[in-house]
Biopython code that builds the backbone (N, CA, C, O; Angstrom):
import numpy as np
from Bio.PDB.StructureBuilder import StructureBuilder

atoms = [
    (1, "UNK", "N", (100.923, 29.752, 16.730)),
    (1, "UNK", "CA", (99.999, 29.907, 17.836)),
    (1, "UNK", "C", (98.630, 30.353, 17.314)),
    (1, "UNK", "O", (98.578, 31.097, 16.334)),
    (2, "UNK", "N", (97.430, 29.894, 17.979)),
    (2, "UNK", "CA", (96.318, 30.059, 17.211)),
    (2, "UNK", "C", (95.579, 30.942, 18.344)),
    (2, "UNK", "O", (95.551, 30.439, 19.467)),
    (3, "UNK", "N", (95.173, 31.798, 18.223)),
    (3, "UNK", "CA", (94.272, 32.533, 19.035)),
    (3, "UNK", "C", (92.612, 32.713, 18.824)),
    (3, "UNK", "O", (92.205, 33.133, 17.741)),
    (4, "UNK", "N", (91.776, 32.417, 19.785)),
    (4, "UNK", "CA", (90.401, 32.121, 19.815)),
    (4, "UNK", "C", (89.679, 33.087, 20.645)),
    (4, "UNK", "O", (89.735, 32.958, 21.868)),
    (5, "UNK", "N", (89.118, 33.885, 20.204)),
    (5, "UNK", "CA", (88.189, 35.101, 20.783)),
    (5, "UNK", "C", (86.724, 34.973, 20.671)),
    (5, "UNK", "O", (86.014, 34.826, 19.676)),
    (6, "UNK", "N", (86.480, 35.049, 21.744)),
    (6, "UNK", "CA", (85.117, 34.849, 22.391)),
    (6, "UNK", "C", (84.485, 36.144, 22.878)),
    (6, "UNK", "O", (84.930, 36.959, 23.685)),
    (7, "UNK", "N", (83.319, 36.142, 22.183)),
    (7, "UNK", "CA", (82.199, 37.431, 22.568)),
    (7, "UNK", "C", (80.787, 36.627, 22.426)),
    (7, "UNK", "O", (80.415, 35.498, 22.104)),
    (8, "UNK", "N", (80.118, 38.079, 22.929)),
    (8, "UNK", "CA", (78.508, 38.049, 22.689)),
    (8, "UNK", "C", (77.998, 37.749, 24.213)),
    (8, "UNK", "O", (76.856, 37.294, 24.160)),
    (9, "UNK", "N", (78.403, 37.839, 25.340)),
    (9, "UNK", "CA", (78.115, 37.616, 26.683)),
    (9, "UNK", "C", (77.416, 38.977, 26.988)),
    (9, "UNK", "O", (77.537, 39.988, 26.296)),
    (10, "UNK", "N", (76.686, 38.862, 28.095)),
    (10, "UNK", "CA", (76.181, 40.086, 28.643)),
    (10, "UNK", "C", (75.286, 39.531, 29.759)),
    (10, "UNK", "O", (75.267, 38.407, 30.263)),
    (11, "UNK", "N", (74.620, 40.522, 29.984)),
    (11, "UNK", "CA", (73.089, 40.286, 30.958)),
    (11, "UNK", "C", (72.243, 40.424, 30.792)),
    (11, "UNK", "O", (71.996, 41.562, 30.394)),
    (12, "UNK", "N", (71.038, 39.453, 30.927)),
    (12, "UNK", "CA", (69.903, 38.811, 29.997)),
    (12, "UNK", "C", (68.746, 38.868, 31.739)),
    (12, "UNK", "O", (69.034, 38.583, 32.901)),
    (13, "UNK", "N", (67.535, 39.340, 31.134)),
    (13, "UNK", "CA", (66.820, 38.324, 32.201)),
    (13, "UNK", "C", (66.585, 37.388, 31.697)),
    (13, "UNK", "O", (67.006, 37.075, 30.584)),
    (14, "UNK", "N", (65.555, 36.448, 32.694)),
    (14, "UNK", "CA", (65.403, 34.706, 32.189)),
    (14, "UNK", "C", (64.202, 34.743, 31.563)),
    (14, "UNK", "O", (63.091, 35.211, 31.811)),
    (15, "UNK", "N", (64.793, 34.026, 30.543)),
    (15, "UNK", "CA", (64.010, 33.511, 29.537)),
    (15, "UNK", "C", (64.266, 34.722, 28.296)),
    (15, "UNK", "O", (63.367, 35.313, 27.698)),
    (16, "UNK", "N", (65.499, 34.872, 28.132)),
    (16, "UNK", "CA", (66.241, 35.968, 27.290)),
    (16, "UNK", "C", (66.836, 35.077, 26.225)),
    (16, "UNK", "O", (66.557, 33.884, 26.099)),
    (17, "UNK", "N", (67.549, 35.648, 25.587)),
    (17, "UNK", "CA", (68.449, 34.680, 24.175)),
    (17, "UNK", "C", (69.828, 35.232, 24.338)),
    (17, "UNK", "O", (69.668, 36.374, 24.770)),
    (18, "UNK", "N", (71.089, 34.989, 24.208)),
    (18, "UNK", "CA", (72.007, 35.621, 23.546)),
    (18, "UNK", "C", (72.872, 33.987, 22.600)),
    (18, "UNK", "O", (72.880, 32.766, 22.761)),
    (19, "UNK", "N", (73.417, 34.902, 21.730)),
    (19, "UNK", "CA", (74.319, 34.525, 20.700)),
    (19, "UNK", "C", (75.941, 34.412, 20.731)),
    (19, "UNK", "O", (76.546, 35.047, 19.867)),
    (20, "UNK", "N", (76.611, 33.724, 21.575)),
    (20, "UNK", "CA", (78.122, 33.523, 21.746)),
    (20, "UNK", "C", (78.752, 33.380, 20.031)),
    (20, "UNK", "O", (78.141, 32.991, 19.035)),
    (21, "UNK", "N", (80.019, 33.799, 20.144)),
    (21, "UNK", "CA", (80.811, 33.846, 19.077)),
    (21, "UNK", "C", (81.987, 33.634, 19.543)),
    (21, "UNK", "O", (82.358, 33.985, 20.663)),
    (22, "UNK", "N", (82.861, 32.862, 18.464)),
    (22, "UNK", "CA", (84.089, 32.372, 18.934)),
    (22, "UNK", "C", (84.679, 32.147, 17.356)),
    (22, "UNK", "O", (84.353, 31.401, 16.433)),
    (23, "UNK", "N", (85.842, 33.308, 17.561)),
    (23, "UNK", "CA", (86.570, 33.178, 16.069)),
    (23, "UNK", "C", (87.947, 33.153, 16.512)),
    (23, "UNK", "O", (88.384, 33.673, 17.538)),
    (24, "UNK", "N", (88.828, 32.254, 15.312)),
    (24, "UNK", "CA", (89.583, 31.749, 15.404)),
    (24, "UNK", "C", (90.677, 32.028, 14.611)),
    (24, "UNK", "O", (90.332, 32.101, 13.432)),
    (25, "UNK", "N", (91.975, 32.232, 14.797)),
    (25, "UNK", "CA", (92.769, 33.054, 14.207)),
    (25, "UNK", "C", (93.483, 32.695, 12.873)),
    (25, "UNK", "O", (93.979, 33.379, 11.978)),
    (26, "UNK", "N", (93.328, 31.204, 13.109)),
    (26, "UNK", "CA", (93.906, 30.102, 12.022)),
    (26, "UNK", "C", (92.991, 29.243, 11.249)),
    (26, "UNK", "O", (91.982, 28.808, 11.803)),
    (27, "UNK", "N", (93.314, 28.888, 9.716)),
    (27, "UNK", "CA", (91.853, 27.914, 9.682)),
    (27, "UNK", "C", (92.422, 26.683, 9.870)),
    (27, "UNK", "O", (92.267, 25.853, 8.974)),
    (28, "UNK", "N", (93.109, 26.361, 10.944)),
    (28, "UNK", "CA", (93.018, 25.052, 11.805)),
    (28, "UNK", "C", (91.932, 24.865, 12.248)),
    (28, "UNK", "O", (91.637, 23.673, 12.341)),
    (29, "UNK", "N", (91.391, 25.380, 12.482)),
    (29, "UNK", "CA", (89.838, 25.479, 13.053)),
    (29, "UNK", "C", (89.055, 25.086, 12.675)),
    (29, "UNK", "O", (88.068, 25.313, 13.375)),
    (30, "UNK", "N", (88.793, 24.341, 11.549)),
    (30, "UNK", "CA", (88.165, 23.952, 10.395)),
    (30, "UNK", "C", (88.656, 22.284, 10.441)),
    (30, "UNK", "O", (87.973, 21.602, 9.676)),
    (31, "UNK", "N", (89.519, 21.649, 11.061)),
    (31, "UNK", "CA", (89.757, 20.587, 11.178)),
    (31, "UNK", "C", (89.453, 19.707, 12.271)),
    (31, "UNK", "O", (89.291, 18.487, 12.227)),
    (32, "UNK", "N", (89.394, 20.523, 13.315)),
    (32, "UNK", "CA", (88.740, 19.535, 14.984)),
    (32, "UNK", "C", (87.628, 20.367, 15.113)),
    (32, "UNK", "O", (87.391, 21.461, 14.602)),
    (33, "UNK", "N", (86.950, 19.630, 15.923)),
    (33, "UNK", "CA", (85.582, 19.377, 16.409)),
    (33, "UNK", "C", (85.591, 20.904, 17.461)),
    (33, "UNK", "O", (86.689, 21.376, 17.754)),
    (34, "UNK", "N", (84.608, 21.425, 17.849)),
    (34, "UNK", "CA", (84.450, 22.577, 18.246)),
    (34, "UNK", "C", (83.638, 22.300, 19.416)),
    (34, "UNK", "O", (82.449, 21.984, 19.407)),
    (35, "UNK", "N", (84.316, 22.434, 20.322)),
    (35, "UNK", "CA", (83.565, 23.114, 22.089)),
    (35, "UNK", "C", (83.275, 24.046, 22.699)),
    (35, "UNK", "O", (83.950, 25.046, 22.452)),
    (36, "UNK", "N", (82.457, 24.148, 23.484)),
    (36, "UNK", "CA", (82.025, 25.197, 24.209)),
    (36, "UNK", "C", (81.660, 24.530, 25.661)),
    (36, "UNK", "O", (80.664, 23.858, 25.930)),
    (37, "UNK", "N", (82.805, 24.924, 26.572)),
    (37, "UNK", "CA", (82.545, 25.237, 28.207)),
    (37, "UNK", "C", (81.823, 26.365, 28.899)),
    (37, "UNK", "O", (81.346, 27.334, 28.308)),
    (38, "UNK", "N", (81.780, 26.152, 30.256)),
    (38, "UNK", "CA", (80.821, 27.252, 30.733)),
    (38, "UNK", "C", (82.053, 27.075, 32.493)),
    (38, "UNK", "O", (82.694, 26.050, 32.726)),
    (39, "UNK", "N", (82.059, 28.066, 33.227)),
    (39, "UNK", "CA", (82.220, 27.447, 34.347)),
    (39, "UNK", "C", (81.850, 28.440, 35.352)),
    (39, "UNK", "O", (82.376, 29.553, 35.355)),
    (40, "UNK", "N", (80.716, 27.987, 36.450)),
    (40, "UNK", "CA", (80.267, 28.969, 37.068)),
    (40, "UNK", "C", (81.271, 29.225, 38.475)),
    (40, "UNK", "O", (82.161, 28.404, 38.697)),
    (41, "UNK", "N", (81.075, 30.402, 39.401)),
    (41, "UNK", "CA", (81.960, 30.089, 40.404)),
    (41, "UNK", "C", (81.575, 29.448, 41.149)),
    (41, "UNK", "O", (80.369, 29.256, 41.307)),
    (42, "UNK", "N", (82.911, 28.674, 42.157)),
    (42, "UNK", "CA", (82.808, 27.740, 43.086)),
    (42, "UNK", "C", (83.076, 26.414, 42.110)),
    (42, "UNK", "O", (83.774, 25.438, 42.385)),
    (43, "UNK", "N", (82.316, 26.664, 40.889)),
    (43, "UNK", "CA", (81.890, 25.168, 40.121)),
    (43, "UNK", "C", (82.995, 24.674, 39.055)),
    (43, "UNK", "O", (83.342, 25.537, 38.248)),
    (44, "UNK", "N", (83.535, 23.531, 38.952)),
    (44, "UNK", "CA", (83.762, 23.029, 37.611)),
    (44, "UNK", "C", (83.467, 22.940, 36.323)),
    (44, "UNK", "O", (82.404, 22.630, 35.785)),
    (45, "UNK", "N", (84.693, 23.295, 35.783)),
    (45, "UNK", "CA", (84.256, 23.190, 34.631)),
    (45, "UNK", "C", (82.582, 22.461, 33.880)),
    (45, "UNK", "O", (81.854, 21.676, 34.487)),
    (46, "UNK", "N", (82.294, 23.069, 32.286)),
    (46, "UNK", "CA", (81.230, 22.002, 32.358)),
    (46, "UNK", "C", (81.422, 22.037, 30.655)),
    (46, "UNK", "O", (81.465, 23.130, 30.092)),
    (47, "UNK", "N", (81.531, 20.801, 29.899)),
    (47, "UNK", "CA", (81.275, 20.980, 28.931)),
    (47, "UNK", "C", (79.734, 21.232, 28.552)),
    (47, "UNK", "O", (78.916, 20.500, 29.109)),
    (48, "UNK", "N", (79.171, 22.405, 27.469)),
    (48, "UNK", "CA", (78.318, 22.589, 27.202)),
    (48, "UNK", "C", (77.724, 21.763, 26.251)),
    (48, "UNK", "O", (76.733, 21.036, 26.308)),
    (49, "UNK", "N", (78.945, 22.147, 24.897)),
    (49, "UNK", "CA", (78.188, 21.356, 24.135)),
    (49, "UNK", "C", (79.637, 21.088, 22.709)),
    (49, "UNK", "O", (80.755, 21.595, 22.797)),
    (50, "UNK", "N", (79.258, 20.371, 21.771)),
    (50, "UNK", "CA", (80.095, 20.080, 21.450)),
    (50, "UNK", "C", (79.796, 19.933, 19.548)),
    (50, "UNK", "O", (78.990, 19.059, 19.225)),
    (51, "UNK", "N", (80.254, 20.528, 18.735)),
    (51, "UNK", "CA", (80.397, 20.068, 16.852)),
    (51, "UNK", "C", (81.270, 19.213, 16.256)),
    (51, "UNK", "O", (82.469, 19.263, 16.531)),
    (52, "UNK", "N", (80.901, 18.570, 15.611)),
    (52, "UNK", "CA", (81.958, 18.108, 14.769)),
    (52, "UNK", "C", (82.768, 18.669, 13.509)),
    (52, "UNK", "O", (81.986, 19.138, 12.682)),
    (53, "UNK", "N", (83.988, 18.749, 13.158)),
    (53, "UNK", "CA", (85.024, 19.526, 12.343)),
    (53, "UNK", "C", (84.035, 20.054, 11.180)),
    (53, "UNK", "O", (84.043, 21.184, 10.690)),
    (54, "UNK", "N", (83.119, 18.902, 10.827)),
    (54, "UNK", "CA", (82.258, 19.598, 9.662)),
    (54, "UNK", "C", (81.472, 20.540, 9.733)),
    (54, "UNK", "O", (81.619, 21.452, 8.920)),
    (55, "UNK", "N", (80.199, 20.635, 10.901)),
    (55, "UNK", "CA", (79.307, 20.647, 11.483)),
    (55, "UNK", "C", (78.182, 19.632, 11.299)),
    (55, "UNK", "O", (76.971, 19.724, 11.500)),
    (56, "UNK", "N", (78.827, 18.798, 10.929)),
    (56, "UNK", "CA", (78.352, 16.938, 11.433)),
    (56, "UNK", "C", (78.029, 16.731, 12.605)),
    (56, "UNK", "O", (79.091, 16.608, 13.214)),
    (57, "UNK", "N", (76.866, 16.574, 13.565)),
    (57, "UNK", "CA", (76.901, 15.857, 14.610)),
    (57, "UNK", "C", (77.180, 16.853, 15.929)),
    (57, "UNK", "O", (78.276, 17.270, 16.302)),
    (58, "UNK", "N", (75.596, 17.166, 16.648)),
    (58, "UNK", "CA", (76.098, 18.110, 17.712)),
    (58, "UNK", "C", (76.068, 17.254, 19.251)),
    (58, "UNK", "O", (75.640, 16.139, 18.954)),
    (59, "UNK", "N", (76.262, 17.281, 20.345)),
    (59, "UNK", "CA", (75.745, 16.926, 21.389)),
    (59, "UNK", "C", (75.999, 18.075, 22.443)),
    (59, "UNK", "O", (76.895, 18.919, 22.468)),
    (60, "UNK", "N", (74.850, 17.836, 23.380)),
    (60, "UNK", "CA", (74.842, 18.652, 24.637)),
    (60, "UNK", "C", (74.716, 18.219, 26.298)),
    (60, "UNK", "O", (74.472, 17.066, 26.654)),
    (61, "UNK", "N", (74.884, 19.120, 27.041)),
    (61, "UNK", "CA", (74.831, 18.478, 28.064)),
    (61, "UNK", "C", (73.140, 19.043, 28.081)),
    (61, "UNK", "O", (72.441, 19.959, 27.646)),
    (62, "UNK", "N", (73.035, 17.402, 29.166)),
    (62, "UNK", "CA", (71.514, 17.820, 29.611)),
    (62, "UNK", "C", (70.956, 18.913, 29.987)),
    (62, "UNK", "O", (69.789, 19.141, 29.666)),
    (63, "UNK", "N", (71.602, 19.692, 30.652)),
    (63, "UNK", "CA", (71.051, 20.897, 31.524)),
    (63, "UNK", "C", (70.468, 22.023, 30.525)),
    (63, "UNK", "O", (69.550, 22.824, 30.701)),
    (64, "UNK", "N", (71.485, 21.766, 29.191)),
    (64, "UNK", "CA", (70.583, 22.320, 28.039)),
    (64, "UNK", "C", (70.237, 21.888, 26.821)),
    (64, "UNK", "O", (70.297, 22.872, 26.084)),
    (65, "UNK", "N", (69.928, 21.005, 26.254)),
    (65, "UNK", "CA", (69.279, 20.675, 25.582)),
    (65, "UNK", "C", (67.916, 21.143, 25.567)),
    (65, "UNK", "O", (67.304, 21.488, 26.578)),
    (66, "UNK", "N", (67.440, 21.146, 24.349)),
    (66, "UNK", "CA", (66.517, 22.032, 23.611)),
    (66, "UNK", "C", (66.388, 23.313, 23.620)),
    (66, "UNK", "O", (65.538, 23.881, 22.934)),
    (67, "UNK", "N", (67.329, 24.015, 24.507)),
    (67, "UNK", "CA", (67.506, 25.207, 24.676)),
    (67, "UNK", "C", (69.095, 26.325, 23.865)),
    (67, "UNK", "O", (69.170, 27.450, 23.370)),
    (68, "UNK", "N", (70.052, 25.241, 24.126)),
    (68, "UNK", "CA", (70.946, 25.869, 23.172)),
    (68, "UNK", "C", (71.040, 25.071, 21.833)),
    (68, "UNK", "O", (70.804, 23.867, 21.728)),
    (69, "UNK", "N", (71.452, 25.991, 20.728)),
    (69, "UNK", "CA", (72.157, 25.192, 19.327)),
    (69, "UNK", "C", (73.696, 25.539, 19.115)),
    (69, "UNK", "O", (73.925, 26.731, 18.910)),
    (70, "UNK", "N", (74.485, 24.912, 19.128)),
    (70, "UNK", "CA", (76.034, 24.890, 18.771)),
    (70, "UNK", "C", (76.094, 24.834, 17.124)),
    (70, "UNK", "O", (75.616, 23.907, 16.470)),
    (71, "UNK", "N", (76.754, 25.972, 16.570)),
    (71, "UNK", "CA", (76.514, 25.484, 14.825)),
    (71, "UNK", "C", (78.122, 26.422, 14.731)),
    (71, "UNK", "O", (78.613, 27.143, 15.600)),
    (72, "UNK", "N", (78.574, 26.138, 13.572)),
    (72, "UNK", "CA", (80.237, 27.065, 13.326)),
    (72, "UNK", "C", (79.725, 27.236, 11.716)),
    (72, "UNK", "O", (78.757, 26.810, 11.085)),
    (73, "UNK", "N", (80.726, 27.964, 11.437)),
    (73, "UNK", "CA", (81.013, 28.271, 9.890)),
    (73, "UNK", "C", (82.436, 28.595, 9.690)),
    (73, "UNK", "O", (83.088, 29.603, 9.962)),
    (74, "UNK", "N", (82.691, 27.656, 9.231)),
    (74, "UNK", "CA", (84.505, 27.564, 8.397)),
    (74, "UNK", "C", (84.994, 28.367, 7.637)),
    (74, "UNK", "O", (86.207, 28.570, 7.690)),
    (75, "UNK", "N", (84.097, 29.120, 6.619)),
    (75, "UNK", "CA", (84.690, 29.778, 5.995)),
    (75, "UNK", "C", (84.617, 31.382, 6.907)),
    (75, "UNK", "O", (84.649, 32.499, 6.390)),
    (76, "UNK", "N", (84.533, 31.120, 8.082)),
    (76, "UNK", "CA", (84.806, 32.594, 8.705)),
    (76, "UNK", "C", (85.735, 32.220, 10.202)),
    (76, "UNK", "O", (85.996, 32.920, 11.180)),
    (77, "UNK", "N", (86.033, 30.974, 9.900)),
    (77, "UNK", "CA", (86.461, 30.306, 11.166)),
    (77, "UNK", "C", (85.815, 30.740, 12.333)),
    (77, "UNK", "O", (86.385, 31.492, 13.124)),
    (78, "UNK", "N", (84.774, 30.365, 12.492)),
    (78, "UNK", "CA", (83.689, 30.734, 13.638)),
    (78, "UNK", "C", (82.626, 29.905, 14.164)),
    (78, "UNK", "O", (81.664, 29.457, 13.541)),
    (79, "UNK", "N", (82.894, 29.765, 15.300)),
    (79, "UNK", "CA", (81.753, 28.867, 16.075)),
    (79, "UNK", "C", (80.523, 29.609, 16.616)),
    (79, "UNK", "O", (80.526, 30.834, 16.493)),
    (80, "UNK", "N", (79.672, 29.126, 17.089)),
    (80, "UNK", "CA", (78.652, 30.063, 17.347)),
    (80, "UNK", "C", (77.823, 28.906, 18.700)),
    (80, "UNK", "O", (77.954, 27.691, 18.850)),
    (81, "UNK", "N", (76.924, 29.991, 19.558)),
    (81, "UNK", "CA", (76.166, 29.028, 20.481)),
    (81, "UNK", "C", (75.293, 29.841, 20.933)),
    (81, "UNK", "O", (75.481, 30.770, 21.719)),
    (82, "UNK", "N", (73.814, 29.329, 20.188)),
    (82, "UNK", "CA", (72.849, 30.064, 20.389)),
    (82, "UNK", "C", (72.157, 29.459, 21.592)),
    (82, "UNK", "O", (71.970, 28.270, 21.850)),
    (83, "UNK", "N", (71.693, 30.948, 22.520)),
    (83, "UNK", "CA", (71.407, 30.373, 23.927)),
    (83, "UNK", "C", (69.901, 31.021, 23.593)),
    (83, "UNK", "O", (69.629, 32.128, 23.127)),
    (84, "UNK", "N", (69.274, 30.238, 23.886)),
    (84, "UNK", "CA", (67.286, 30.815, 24.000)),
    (84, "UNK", "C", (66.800, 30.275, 25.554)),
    (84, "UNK", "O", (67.325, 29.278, 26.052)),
    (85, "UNK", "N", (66.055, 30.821, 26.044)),
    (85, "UNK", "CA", (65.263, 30.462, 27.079)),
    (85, "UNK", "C", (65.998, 30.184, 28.446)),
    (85, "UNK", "O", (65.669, 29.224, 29.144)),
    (86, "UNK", "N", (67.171, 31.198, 28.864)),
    (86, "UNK", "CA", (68.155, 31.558, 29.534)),
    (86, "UNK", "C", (67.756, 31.563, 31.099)),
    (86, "UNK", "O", (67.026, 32.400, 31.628)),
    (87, "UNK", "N", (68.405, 30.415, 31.768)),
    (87, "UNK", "CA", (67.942, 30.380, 33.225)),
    (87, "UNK", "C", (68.893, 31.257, 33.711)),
    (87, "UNK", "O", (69.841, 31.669, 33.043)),
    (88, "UNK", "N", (68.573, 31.664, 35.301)),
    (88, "UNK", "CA", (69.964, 32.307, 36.193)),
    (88, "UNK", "C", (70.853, 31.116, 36.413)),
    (88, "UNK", "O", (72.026, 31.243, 36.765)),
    (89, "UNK", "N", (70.401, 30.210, 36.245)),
    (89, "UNK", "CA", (71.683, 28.790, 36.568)),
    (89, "UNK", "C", (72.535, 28.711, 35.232)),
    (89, "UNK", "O", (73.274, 27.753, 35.005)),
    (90, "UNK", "N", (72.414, 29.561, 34.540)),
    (90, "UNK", "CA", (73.118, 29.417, 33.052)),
    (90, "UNK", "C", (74.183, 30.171, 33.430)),
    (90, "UNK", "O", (75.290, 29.682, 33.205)),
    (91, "UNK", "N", (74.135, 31.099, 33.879)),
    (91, "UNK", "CA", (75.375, 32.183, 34.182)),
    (91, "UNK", "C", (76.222, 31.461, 34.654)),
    (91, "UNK", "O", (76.136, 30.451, 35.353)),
    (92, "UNK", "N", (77.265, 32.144, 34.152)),
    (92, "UNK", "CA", (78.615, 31.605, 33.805)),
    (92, "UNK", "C", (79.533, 32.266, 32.683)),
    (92, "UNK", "O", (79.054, 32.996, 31.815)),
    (93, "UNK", "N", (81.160, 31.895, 32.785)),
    (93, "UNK", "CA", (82.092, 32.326, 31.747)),
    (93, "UNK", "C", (81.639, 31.439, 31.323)),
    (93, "UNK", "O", (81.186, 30.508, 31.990)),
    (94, "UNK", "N", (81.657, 31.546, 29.555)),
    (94, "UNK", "CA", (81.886, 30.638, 28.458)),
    (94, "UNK", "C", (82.775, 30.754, 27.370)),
    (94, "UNK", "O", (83.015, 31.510, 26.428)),
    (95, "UNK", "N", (83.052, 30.006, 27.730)),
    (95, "UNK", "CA", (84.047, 29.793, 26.443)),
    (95, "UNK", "C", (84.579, 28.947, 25.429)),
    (95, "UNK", "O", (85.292, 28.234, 26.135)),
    (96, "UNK", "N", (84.718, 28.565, 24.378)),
    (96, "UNK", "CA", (85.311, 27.915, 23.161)),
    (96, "UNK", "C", (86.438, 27.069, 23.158)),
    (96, "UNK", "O", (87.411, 27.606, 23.687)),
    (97, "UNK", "N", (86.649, 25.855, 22.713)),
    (97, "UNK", "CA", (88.278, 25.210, 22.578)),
    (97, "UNK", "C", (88.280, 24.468, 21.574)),
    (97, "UNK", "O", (87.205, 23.914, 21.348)),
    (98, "UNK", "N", (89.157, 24.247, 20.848)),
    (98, "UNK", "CA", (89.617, 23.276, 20.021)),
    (98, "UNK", "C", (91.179, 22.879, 20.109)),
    (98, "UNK", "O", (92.058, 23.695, 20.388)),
    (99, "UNK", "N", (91.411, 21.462, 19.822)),
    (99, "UNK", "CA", (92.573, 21.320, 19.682)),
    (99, "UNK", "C", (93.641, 21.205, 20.840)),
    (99, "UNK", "O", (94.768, 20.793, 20.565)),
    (100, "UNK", "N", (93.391, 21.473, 21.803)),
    (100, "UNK", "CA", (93.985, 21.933, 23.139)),
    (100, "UNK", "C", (93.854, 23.925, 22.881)),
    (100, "UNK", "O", (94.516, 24.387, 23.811)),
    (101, "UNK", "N", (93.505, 24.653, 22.356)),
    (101, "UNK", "CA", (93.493, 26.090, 22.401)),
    (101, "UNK", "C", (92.057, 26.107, 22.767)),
    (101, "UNK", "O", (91.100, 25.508, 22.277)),
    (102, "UNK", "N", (92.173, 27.165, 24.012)),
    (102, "UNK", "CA", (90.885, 27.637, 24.407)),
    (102, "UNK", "C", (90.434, 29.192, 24.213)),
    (102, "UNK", "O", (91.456, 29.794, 24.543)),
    (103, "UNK", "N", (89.531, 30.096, 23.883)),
    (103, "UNK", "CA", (89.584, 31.178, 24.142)),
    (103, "UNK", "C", (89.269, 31.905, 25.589)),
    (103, "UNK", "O", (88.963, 31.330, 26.634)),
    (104, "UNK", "N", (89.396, 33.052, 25.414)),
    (104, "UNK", "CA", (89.034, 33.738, 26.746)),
    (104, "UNK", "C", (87.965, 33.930, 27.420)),
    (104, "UNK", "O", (88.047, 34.647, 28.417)),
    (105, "UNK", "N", (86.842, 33.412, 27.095)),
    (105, "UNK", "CA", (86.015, 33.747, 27.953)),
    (105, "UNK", "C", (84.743, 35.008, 28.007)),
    (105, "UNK", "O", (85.252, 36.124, 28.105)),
    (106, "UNK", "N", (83.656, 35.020, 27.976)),
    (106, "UNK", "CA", (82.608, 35.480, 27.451)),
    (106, "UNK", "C", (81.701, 35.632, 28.874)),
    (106, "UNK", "O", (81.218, 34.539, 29.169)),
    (107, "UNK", "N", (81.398, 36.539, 29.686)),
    (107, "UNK", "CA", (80.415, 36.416, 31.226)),
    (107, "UNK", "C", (78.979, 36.275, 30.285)),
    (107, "UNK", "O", (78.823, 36.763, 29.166)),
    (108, "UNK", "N", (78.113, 35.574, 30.957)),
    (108, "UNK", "CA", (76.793, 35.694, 30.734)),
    (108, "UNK", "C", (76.113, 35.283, 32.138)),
    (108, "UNK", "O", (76.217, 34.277, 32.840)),
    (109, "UNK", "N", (75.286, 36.620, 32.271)),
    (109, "UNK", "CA", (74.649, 36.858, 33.547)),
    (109, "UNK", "C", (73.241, 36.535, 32.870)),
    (109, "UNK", "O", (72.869, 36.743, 31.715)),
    (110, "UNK", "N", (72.440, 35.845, 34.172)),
    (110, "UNK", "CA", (70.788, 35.746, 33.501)),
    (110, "UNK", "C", (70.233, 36.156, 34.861)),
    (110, "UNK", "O", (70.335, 35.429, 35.850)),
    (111, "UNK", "N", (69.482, 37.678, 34.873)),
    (111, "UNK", "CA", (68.954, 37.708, 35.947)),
    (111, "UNK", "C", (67.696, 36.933, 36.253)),
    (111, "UNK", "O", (67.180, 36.424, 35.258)),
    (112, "UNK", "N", (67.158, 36.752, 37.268)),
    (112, "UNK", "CA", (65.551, 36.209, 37.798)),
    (112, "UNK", "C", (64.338, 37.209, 37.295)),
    (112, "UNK", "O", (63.169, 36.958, 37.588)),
]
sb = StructureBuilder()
sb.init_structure("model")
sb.init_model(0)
sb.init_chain("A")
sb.init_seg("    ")
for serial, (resi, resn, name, xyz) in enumerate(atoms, 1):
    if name == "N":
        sb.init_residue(resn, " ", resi, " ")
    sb.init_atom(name, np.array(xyz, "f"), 0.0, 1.0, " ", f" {name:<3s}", serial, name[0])
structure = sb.get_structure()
């Protein structure tokens, strides 16, 4: 069983930064591609954004682009998702998956 822990959430006003972290218990982690969801309430899921096993190749959803970077490092089995220029529509749990394993979840509040 692989376990995935997610930090670095908090409350930001807008146009704040924070830094998500997501480490991983196994270095399976190091073999699939690395995600990051968000899901606000009321709302569906949303993929944020997405790495490849290497850190080959990122994509995002529109809503943030140019604003977040998704980058990991393997030799600490760790994903990372740097958030800059933080709307209140950003708030939301976020959280990490690979593989079918997701972690728990990270709040990030962005006040007005």
């Amino acid at each position: 069983q692989v376990e995935l822990v997610d930090s670095g959430g908090g409350l930001v006003q807008a146009g704040g930064s924070l830094r998500l972290s997501c480490t991983a218990s196994h270095s399976a982690f190091t073999n699939y591609d690395l995600k990051w969801f968000r899901q606000a309430p009321g709302k569906a899921r949303e993929l944020v954004a997405r790495i490849g096993w290497n850190g080959v190749g990122t994509t995002y959803a529109d809503s943030v682009k140019g604003r977040f970077t998704i980058s990991r490092d393997n030799s600490k089995n760790t994903g990372y998702l740097q958030m800059n220029n933080l709307k209140p529509e950003d708030t939301a749990v976020y959280s990490c998956a690979f593989n079918g394993y997701r972690g728990q979840g990270t709040q990030v509040t962005v006040s007005a």
